[in-house]
C-alpha positions as CSV (number, residue, x, y, z in Angstrom):
1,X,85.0,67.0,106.8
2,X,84.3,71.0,107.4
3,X,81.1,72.4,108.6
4,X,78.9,72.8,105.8
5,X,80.0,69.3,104.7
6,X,78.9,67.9,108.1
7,X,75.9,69.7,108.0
8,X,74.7,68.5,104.3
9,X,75.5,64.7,105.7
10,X,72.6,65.4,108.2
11,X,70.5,66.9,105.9
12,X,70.6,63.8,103.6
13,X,70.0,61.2,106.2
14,X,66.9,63.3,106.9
15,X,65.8,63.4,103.8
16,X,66.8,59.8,103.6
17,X,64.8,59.0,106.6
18,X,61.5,61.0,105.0
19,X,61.6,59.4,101.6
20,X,58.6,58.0,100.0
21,X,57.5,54.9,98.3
22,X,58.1,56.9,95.0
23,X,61.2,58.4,96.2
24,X,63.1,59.0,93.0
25,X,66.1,59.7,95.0
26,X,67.7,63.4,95.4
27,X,71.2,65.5,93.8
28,X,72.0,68.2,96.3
29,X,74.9,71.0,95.4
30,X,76.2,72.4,98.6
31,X,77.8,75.5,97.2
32,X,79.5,79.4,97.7
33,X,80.0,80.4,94.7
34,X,78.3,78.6,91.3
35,X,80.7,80.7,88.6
36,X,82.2,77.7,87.6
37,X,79.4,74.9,87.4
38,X,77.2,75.5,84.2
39,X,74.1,73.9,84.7
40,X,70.6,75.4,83.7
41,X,66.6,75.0,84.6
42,X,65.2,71.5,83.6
43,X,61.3,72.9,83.4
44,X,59.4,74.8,80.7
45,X,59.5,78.9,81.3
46,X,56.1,78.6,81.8
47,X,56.4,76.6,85.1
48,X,59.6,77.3,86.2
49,X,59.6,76.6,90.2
50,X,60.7,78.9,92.2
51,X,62.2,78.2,96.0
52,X,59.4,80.8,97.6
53,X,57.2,78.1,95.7
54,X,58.1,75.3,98.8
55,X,55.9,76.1,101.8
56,X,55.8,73.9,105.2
57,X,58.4,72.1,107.1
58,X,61.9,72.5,106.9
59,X,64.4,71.5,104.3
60,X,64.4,68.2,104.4
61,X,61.0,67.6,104.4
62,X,60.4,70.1,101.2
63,X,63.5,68.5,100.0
64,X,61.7,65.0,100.4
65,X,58.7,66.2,99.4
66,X,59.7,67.4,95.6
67,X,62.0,64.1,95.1
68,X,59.0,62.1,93.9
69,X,57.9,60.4,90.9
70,X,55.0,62.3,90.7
71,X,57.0,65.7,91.4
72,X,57.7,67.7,88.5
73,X,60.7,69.2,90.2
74,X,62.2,65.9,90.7
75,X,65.0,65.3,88.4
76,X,68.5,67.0,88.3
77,X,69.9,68.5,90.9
78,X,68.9,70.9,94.1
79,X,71.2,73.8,95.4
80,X,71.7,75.1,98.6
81,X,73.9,78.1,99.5
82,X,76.0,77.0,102.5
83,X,76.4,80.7,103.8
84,X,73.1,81.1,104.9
85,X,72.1,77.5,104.4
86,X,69.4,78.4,101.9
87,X,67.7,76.1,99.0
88,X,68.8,78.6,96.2
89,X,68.2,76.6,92.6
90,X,65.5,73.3,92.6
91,X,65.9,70.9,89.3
92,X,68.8,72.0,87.7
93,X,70.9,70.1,85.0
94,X,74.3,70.1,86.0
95,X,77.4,69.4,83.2
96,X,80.7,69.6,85.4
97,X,83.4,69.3,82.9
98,X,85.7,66.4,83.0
99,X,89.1,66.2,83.7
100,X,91.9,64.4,81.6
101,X,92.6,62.3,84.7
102,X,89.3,61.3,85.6
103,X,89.7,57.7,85.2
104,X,92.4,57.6,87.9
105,X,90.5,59.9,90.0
106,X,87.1,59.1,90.0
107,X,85.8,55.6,90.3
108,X,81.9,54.2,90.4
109,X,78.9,53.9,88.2
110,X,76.0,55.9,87.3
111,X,75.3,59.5,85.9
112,X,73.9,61.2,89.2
113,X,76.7,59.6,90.3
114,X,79.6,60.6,88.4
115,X,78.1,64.1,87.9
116,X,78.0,64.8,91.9
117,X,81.8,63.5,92.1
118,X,82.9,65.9,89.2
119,X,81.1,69.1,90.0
120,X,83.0,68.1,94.0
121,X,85.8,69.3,92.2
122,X,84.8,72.4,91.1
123,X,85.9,75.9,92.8
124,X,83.3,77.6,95.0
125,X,81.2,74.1,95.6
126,X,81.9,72.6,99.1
127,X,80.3,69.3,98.1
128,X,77.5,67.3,96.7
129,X,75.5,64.9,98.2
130,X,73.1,62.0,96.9
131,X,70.3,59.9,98.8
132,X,69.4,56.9,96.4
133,X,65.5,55.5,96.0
134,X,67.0,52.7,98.7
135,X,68.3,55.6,101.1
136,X,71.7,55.6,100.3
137,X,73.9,58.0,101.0
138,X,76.9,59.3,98.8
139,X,78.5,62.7,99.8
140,X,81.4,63.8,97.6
141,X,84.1,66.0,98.4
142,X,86.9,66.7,96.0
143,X,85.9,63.8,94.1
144,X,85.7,61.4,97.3
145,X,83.1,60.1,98.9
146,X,83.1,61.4,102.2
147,X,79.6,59.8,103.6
148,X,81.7,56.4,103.5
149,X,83.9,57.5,106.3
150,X,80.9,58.2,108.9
């Protein structure tokens, strides 16, 4: 699965393990190089979070800890730098684009999803992981999930 693949499967079950009652469930992009995924900030100028924002614990338990309902910095999706294993982005809207193929390539249900497995396929982005409100965990990797093999 590669290194920062295996470590970003650890990192979810912990976060999966540290969830809330109103976990809202978590998007994380496990990434090198972000040239090629557009995405953009999902809160107002005025309150855009930043990372130096998140004190206390480690990164699955600030990870946790801004994936609940009450959260502003809850929806989209979180980015970590697999070079130096740093939370780089928090709450981003991601829009992959979407191959011609996709139907044959691609399979399952669900924005969060669907978006995680497309922007897999991207160059520069190692993979991208989901923990569901139930714990779930989806890992995808070149549009596959990965976390189903462990």
């Amino acid at each position: 699965m590669g290194l920062p693949c295996n470590h970003a499967i650890r990192l979810l079950k912990a976060i999966a393990r540290l969830r809330a009652l109103d976990f809202s469930g978590i998007g994380v992009v496990f990434y090198e190089d972000l040239a090629q995924l557009p995405h953009l900030q999902l809160t107002k100028d005025e309150q855009k979070p930043t990372v130096a924002g998140l004190t206390g614990g480690d990164l699955a338990s600030q990870l946790a800890g801004i994936s609940v309902m009450s959260s502003p910095l809850h929806d989209g999706f979180h980015f970590v730098d697999v070079r130096c294993w740093q939370l780089t982005h928090i709450a981003q809207f991601i829009s992959p684009p979407i191959p011609r193929d996709v139907d044959q390539r691609i399979s399952g249900t669900g924005a969060r999803l669907m978006a995680a497995a497309l922007t897999s396929l991207l160059p520069g982005i190692s993979c991208v992981g989901l923990a569901s409100q139930t714990g779930e965990v989806h890992l995808f990797r070149g549009g596959v999930d990965v976390a189903k093999r462990e």
